[in-house]
N, C-alpha and C positions, 0 to 999 in steps of 0.2 A: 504494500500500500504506500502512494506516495502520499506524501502530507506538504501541505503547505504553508513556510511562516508567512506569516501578511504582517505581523506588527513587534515594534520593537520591545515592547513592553516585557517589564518580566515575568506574568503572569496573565492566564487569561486566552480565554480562545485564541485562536491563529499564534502563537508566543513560540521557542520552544520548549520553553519546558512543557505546554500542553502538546507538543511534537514527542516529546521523549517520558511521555507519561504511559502508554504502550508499545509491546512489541512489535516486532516484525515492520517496521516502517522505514521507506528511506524520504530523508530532510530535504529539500529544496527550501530556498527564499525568495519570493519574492520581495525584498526590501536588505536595504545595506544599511549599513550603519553601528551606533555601540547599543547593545544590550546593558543594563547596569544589572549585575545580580541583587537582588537584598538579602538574599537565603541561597544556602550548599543549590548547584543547579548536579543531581546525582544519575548517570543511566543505570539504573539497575534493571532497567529490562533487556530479553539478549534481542540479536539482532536488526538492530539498528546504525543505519548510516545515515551521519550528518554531513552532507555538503554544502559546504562553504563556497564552491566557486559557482554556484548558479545565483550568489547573490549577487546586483547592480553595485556599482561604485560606492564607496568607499569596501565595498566586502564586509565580513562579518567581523566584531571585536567584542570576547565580554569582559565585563572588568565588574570585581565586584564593591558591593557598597559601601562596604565600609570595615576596617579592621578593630577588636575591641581587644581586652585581655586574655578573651577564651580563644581568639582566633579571627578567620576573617567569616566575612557575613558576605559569602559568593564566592564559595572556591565552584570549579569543576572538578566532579572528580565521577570516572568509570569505574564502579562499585564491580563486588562480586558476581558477574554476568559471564556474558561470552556474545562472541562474534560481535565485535563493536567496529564500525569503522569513522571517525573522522578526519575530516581532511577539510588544507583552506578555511581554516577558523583562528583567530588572534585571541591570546589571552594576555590582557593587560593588568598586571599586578600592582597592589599601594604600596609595596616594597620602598622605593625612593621615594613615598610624599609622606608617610608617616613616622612615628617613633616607637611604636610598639616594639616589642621585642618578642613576637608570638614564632610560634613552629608549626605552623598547617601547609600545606603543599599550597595551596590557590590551584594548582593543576597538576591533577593526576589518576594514577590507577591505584586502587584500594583492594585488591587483593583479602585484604580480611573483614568484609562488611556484605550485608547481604546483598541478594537471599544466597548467597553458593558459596560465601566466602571462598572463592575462588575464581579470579579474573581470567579469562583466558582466552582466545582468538579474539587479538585486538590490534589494530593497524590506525598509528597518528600520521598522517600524510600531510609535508606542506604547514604546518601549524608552527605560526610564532607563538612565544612565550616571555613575557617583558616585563621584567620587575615583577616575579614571584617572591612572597616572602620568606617560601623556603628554598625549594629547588622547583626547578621546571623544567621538564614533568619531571614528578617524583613517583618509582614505583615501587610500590612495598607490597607486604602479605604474601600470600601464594599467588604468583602468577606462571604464568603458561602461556606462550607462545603470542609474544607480544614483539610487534614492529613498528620500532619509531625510525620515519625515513622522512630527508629532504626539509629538516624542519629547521628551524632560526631559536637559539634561545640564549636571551641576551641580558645583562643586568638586573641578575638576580642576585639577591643571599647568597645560595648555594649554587652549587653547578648542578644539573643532574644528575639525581641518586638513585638508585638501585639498593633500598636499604635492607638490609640483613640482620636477621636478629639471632637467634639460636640454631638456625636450620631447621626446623621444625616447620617453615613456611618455605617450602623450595622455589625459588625463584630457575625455571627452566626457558629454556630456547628465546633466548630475549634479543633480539636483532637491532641495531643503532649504526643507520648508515647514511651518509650524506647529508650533516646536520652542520 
């Protein structure tokens, strides 16, 4: 099923989050411009493709609303699902405008969150990442067979991580080429 954004908004018919609220859909937009999150924008449903390059000029950018003590208030991040594809989307982070000193990724894959805690068949294509306040992308938990290709990620915190904890979350087949 294709779905269509029609508005910038963060919530609310035509939105995406009302795009990535079920399965089996692929994203088109018709509308460019920045999304602002106010809240986690999370896929946890599988099979879904978000394309960023069928949006008009400026393309797509989310950035979220706002950072507090507990974290930021609009990170992205691909929950424990499978088959995800995005590509051609900008995540703009308050990394450089703020002072907080928080540790949330603003964008990533989450490997231990549901419903599967386990992320796996996922491909980030083309996707910049600017001013995360952790790392970007950051991927943690158990993941499985994840490709990040062709992407830009610039003036962050961290560089991207691939974090690791006791081995008990095997992070396998993790691809990172042309970035």
């Amino acid at each position: 099923i294709v779905y269509r954004v029609t508005s910038l908004a963060d919530s609310g018919a035509g939105t995406l989050r009302d795009a990535i609220s079920q399965s089996c859909r692929k994203i088109v937009f018709d509308v460019g411009g920045t999304i602002t999150l106010q809240t986690d924008l999370k896929i946890a449903n599988p099979y879904i493709t978000i394309d960023g390059s069928t949006a008009p000029s400026p393309g797509i950018t989310l950035r979220p609303g706002s950072v507090d003590a507990g974290g930021y208030n609009g990170q992205f991040i691909i929950g424990g699902t499978h088959d995800i594809i995005v590509s051609n989307i900008r995540y703009w982070g308050l990394w450089e405008t703020d002072t907080q000193n928080v540790n949330n990724a603003g964008f990533g894959v989450d490997g231990d969150s549901s419903p599967d805690t386990h992320a796996r068949n996922i491909i980030l294509d083309h996707v910049t990442i600017r001013a995360s306040h952790d790392s970007g992308p950051d991927l943690w938990g158990r993941i499985t067979n994840v490709t990040v290709s062709n992407g830009l990620f610039f003036n962050s915190k961290h560089p991207t991580t691939i974090s690791f904890l006791d081995g008990s979350q095997p992070r396998q087949r993790i691809s990172m080429h042309h970035n």
